[in-house]
HTML snippet that shows the backbone in 3Dmol.js (N, CA, C, O; Angstrom):
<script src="https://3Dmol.org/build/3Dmol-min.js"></script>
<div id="view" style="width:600px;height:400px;position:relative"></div>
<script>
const pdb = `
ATOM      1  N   UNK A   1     -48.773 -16.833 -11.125  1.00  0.00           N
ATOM      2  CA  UNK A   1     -49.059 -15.416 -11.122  1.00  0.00           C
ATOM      3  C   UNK A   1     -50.012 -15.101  -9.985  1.00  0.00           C
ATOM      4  O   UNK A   1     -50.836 -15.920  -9.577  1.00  0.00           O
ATOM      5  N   UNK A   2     -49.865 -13.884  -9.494  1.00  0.00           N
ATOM      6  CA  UNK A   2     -50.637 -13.261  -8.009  1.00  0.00           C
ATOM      7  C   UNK A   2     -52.118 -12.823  -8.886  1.00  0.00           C
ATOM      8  O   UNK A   2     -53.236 -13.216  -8.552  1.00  0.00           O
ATOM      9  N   UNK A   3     -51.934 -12.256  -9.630  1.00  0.00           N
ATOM     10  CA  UNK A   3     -53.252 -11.853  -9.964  1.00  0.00           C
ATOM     11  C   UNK A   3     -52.631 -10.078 -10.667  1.00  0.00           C
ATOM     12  O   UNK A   3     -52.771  -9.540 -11.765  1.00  0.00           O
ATOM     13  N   UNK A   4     -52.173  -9.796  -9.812  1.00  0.00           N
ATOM     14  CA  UNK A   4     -51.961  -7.901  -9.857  1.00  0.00           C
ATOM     15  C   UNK A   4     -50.553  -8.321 -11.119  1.00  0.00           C
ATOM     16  O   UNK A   4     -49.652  -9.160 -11.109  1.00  0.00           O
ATOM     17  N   UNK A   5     -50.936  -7.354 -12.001  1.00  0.00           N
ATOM     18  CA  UNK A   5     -50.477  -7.139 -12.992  1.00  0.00           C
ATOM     19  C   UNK A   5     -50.431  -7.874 -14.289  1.00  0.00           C
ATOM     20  O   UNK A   5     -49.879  -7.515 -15.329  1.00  0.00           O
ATOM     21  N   UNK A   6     -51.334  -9.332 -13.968  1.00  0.00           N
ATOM     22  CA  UNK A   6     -51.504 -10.095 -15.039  1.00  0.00           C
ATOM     23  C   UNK A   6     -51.888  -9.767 -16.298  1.00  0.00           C
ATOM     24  O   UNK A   6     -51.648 -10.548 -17.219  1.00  0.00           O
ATOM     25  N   UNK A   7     -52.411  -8.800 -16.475  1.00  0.00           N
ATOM     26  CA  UNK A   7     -53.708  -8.201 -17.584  1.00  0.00           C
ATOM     27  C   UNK A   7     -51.874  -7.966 -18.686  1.00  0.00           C
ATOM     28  O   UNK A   7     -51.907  -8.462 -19.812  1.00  0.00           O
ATOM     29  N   UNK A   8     -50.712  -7.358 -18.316  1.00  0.00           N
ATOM     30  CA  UNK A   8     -50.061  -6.693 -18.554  1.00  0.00           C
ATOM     31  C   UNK A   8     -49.096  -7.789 -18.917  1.00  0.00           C
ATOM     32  O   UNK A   8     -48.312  -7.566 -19.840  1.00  0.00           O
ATOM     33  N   UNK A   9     -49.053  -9.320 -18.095  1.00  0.00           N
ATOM     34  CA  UNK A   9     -47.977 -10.262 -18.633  1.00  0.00           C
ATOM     35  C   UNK A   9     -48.567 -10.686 -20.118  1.00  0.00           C
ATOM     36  O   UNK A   9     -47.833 -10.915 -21.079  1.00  0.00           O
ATOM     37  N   UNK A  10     -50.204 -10.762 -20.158  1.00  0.00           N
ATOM     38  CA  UNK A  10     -50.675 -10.782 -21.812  1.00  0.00           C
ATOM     39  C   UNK A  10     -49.853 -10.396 -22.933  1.00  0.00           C
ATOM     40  O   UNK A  10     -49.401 -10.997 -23.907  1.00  0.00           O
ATOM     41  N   UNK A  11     -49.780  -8.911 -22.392  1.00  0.00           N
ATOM     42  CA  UNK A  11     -49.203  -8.324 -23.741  1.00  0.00           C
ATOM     43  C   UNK A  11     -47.426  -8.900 -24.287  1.00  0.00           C
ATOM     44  O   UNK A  11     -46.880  -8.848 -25.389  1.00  0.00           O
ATOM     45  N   UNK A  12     -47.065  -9.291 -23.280  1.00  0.00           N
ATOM     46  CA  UNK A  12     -45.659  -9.809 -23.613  1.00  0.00           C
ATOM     47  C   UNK A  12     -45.333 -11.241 -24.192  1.00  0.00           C
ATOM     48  O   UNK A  12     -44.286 -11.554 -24.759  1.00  0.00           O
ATOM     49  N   UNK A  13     -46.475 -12.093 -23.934  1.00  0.00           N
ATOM     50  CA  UNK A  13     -46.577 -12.724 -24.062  1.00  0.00           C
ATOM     51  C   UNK A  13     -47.368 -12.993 -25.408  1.00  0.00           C
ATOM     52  O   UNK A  13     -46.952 -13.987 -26.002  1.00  0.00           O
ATOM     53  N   UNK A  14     -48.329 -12.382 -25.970  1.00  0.00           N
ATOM     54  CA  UNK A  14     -48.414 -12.286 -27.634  1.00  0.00           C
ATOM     55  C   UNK A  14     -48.016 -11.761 -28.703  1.00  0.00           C
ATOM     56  O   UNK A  14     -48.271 -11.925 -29.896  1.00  0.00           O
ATOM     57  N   UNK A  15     -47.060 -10.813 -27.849  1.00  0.00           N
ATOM     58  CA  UNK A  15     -46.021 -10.032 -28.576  1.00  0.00           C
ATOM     59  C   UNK A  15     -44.566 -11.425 -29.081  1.00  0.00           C
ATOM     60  O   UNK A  15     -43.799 -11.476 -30.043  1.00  0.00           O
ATOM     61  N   UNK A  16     -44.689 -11.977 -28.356  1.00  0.00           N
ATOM     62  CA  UNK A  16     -43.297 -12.966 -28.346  1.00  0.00           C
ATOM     63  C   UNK A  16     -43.760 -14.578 -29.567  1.00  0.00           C
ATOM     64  O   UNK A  16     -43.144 -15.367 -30.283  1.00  0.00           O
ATOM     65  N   UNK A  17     -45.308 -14.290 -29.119  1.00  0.00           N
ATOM     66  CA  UNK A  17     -45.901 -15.139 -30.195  1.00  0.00           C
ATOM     67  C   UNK A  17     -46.240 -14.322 -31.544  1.00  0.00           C
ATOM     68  O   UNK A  17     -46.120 -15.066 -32.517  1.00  0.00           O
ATOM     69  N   UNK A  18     -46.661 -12.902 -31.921  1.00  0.00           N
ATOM     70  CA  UNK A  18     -46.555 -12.829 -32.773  1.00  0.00           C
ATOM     71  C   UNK A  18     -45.313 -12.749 -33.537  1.00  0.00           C
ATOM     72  O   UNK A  18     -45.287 -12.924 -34.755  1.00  0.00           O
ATOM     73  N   UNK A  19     -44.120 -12.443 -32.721  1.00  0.00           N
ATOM     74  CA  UNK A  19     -42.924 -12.631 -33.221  1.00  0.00           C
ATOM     75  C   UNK A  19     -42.609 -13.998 -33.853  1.00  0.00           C
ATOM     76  O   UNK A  19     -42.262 -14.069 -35.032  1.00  0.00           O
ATOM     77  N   UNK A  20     -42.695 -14.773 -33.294  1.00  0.00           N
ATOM     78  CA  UNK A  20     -42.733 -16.601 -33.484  1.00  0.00           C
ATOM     79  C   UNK A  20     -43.320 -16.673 -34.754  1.00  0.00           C
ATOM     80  O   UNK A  20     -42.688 -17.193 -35.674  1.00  0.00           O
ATOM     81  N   UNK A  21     -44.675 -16.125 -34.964  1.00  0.00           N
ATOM     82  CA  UNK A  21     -45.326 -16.203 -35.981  1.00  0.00           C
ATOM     83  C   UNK A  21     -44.967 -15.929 -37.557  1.00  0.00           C
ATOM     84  O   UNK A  21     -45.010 -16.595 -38.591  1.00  0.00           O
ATOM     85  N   UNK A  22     -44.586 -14.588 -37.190  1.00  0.00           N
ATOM     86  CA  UNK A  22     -44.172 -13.941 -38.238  1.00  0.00           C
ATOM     87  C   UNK A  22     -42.591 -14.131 -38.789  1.00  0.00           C
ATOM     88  O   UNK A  22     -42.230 -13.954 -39.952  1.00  0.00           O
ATOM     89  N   UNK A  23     -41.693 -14.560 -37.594  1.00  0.00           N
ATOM     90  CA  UNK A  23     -40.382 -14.408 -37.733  1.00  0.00           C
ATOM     91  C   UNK A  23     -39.561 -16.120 -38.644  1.00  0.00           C
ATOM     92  O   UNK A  23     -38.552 -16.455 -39.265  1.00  0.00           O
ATOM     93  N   UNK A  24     -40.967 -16.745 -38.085  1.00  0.00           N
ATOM     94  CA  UNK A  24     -40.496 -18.577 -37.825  1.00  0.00           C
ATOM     95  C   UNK A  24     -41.475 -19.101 -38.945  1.00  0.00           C
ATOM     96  O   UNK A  24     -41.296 -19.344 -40.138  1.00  0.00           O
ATOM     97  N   UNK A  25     -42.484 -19.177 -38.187  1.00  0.00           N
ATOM     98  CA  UNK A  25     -43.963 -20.393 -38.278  1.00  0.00           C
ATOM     99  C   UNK A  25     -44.665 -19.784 -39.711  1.00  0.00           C
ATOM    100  O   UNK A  25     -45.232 -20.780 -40.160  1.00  0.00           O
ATOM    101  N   UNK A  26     -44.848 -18.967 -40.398  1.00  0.00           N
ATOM    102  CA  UNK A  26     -45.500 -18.402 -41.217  1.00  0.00           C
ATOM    103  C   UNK A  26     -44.076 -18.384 -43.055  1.00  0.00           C
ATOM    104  O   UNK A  26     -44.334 -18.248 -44.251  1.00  0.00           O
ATOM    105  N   UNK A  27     -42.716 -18.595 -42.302  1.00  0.00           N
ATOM    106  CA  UNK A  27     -41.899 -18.094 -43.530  1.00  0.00           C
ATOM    107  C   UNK A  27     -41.507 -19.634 -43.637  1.00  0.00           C
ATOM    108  O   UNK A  27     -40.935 -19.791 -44.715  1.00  0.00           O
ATOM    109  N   UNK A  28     -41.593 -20.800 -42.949  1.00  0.00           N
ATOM    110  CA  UNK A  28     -41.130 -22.027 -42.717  1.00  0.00           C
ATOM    111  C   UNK A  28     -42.848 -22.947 -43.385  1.00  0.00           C
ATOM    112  O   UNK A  28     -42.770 -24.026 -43.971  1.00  0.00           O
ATOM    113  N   UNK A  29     -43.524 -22.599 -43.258  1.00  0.00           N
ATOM    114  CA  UNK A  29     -44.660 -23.507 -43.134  1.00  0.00           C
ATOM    115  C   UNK A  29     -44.385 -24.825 -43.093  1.00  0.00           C
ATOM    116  O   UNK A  29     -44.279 -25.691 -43.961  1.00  0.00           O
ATOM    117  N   UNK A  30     -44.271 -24.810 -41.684  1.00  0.00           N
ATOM    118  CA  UNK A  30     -43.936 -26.952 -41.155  1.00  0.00           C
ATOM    119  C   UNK A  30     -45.486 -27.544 -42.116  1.00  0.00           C
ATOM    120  O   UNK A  30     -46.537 -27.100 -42.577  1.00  0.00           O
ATOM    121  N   UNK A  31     -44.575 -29.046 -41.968  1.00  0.00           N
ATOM    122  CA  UNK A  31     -45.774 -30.108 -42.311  1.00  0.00           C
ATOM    123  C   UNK A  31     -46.315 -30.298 -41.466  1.00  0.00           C
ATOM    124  O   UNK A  31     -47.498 -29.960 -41.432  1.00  0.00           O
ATOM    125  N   UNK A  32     -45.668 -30.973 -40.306  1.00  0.00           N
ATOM    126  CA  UNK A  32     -46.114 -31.683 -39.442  1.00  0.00           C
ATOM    127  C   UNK A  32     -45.676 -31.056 -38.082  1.00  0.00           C
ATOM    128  O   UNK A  32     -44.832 -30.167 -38.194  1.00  0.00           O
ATOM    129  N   UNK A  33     -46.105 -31.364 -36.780  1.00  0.00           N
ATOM    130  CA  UNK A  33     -46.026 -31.115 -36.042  1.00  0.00           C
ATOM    131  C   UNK A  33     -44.965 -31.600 -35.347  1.00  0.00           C
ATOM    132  O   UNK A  33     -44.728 -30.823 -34.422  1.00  0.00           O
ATOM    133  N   UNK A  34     -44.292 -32.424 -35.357  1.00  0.00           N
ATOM    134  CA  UNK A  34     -42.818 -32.830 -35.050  1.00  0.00           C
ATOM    135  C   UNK A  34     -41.681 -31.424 -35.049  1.00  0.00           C
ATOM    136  O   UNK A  34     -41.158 -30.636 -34.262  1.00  0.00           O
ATOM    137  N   UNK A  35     -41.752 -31.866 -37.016  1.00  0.00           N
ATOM    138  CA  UNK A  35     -40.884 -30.284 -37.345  1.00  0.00           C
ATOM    139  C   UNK A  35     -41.267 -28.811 -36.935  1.00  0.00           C
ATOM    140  O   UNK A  35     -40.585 -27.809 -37.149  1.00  0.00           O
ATOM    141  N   UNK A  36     -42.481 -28.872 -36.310  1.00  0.00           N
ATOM    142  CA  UNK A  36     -42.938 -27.203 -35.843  1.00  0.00           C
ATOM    143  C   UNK A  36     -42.451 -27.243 -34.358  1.00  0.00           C
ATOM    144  O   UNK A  36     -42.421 -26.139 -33.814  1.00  0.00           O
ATOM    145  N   UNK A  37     -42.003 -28.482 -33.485  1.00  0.00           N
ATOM    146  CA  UNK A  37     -41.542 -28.177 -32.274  1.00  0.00           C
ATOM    147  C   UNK A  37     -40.212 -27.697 -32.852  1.00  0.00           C
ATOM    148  O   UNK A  37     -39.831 -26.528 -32.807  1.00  0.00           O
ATOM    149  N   UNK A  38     -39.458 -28.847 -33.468  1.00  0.00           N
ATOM    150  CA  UNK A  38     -38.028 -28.916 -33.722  1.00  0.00           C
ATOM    151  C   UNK A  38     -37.657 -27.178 -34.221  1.00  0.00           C
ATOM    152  O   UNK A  38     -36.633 -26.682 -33.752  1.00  0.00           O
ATOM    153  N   UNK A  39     -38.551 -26.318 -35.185  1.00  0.00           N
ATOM    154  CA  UNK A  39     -38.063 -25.337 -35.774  1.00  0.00           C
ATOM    155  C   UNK A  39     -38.368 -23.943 -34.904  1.00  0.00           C
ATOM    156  O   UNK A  39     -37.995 -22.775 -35.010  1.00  0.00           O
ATOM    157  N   UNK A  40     -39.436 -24.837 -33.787  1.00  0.00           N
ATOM    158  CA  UNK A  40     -39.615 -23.471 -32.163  1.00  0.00           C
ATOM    159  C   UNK A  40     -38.771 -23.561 -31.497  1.00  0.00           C
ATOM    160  O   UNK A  40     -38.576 -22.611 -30.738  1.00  0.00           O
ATOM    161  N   UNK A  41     -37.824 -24.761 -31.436  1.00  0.00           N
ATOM    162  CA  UNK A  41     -36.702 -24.456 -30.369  1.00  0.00           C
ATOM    163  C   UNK A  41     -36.108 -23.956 -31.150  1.00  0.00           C
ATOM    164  O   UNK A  41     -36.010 -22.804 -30.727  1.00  0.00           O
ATOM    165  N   UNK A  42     -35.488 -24.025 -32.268  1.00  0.00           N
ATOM    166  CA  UNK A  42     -34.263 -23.880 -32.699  1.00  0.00           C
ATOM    167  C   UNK A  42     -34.690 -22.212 -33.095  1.00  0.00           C
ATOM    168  O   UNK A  42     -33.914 -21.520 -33.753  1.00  0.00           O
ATOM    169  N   UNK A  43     -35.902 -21.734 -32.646  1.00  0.00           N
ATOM    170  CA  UNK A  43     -36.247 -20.381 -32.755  1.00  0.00           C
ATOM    171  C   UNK A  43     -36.103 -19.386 -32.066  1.00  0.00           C
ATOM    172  O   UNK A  43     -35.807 -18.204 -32.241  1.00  0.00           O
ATOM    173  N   UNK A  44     -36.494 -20.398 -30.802  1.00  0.00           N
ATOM    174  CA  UNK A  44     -37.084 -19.264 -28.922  1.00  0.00           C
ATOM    175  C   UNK A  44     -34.992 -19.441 -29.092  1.00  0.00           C
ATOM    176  O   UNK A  44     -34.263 -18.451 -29.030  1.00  0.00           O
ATOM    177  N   UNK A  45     -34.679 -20.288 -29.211  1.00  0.00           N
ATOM    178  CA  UNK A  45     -32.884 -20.493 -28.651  1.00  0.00           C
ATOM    179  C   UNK A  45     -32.707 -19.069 -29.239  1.00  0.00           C
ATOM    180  O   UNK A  45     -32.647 -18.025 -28.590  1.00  0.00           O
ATOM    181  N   UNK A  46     -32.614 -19.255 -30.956  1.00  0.00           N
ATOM    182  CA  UNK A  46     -31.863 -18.126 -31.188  1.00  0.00           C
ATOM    183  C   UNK A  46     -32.561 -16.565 -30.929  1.00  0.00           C
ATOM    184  O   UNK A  46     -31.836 -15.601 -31.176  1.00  0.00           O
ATOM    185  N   UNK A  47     -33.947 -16.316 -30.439  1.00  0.00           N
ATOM    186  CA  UNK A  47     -34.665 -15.283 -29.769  1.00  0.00           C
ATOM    187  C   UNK A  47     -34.575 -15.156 -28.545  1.00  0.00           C
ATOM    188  O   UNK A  47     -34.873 -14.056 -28.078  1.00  0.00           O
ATOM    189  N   UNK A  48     -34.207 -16.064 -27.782  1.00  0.00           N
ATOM    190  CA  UNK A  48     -33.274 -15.791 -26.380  1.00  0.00           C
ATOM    191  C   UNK A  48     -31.432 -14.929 -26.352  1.00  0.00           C
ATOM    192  O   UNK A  48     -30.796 -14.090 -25.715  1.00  0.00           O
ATOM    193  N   UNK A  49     -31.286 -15.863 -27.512  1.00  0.00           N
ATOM    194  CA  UNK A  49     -29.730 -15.704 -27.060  1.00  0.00           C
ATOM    195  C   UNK A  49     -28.808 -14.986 -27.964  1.00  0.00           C
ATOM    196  O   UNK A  49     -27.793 -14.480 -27.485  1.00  0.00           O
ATOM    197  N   UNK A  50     -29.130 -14.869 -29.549  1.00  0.00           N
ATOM    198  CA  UNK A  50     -28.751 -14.141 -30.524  1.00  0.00           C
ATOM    199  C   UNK A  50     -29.329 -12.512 -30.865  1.00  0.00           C
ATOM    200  O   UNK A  50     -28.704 -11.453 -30.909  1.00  0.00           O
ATOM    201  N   UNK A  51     -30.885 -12.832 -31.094  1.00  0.00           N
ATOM    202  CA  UNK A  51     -31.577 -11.672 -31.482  1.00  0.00           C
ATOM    203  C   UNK A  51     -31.462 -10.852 -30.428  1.00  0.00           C
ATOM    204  O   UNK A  51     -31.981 -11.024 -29.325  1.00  0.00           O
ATOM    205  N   UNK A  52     -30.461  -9.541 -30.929  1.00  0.00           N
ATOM    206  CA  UNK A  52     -31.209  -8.298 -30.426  1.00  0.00           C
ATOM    207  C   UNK A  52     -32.160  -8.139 -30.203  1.00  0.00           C
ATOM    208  O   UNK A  52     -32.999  -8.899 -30.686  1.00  0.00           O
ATOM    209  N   UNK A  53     -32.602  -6.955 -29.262  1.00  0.00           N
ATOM    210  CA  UNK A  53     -34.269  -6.688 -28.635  1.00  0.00           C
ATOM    211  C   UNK A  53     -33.964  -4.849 -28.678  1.00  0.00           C
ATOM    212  O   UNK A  53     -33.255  -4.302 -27.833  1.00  0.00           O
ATOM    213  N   UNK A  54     -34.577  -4.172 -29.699  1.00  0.00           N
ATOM    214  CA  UNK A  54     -34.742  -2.730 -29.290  1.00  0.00           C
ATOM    215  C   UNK A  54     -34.661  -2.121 -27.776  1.00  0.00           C
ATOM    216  O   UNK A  54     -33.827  -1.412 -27.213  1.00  0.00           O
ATOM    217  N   UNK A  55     -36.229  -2.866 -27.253  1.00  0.00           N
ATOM    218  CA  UNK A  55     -36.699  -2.307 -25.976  1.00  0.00           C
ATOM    219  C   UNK A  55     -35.394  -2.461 -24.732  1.00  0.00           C
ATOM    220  O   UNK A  55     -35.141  -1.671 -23.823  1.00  0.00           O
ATOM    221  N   UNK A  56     -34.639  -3.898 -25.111  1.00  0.00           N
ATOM    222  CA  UNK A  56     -33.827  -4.145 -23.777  1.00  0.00           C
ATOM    223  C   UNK A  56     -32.174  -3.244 -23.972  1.00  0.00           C
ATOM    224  O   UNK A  56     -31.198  -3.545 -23.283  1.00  0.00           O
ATOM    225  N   UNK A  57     -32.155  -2.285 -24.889  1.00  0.00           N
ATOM    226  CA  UNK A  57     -31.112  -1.575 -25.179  1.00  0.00           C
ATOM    227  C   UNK A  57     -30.245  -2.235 -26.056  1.00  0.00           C
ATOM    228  O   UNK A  57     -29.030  -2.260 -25.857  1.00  0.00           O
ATOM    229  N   UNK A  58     -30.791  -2.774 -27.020  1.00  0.00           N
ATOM    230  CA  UNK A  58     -30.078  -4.008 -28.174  1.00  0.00           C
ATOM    231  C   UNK A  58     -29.220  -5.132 -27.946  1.00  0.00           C
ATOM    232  O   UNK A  58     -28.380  -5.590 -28.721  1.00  0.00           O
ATOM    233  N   UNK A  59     -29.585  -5.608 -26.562  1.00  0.00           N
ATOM    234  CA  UNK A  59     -29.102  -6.994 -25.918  1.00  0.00           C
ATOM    235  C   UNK A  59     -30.179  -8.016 -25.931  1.00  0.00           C
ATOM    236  O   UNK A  59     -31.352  -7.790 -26.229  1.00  0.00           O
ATOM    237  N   UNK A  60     -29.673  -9.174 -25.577  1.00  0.00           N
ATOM    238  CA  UNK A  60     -30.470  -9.854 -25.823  1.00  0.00           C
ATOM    239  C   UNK A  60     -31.134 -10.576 -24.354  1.00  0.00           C
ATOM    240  O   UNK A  60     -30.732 -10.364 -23.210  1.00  0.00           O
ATOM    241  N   UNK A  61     -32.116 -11.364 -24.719  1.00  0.00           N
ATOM    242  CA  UNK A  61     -32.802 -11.429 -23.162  1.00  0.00           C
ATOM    243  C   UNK A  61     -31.733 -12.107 -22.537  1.00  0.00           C
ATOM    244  O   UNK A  61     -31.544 -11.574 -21.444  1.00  0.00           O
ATOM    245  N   UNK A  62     -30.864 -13.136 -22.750  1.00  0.00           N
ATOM    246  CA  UNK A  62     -29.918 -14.214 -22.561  1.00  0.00           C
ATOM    247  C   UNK A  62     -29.101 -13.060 -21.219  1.00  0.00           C
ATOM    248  O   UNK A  62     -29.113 -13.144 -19.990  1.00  0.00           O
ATOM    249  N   UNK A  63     -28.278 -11.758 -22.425  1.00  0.00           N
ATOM    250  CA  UNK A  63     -28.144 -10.604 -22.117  1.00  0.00           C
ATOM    251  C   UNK A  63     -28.468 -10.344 -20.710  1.00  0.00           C
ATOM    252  O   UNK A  63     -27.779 -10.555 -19.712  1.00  0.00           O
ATOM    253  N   UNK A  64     -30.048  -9.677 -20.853  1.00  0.00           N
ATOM    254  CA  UNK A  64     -29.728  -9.000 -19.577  1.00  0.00           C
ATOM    255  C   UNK A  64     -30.578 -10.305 -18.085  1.00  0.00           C
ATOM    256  O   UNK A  64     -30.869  -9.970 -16.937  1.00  0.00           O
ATOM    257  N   UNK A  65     -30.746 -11.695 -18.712  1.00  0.00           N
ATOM    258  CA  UNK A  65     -30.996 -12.469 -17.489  1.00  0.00           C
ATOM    259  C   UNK A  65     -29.634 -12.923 -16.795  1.00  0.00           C
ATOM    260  O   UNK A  65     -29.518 -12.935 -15.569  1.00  0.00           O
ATOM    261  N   UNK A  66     -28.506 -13.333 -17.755  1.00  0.00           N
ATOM    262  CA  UNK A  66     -27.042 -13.497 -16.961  1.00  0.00           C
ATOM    263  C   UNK A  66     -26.658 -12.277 -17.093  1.00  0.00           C
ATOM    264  O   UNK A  66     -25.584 -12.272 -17.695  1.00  0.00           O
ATOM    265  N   UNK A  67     -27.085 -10.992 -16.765  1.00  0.00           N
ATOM    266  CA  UNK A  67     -26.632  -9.383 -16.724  1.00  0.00           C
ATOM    267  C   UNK A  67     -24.943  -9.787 -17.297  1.00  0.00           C
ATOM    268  O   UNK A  67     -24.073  -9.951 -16.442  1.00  0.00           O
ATOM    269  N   UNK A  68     -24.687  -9.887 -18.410  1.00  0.00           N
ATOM    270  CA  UNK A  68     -23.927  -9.904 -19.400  1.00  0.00           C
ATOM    271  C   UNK A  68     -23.006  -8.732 -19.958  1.00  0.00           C
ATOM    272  O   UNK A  68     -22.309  -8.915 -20.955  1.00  0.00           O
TER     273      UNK A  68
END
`;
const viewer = $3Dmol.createViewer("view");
viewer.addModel(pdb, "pdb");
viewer.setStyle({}, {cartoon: {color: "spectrum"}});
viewer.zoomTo();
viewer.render();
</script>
């Protein structure tokens, strides 16, 4: 990152973790830390490539990074 506009990548970036949080990590409560990687991929995958996104016009990021 340059510096200019960083303050602003924050917010997207705890927005995507409180999503994680609430969506994954909090309704799953892993034991161990093994199964909390194993159940973040198999999370960010389907929050990349399945889940709709309001903001991006109900596509998904997968969506509009291969402009789909």
């Amino acid at each position: 990152m340059d510096g200019r506009g960083r303050v602003f990548d924050n917010i997207f970036v705890e927005r995507l973790w409180r999503s994680g949080k609430q969506e994954n990590i909090y309704i799953h409560e892993y034991i161990d830390v093994p199964s909390l990687i194993r159940g973040l991929k198999i999370y960010f995958k389907f929050y990349n490539e399945e889940r709709r996104h309001e903001a991006l016009s109900y596509k998904t990021p997968a969506d509009i990074y291969w402009r789909k």
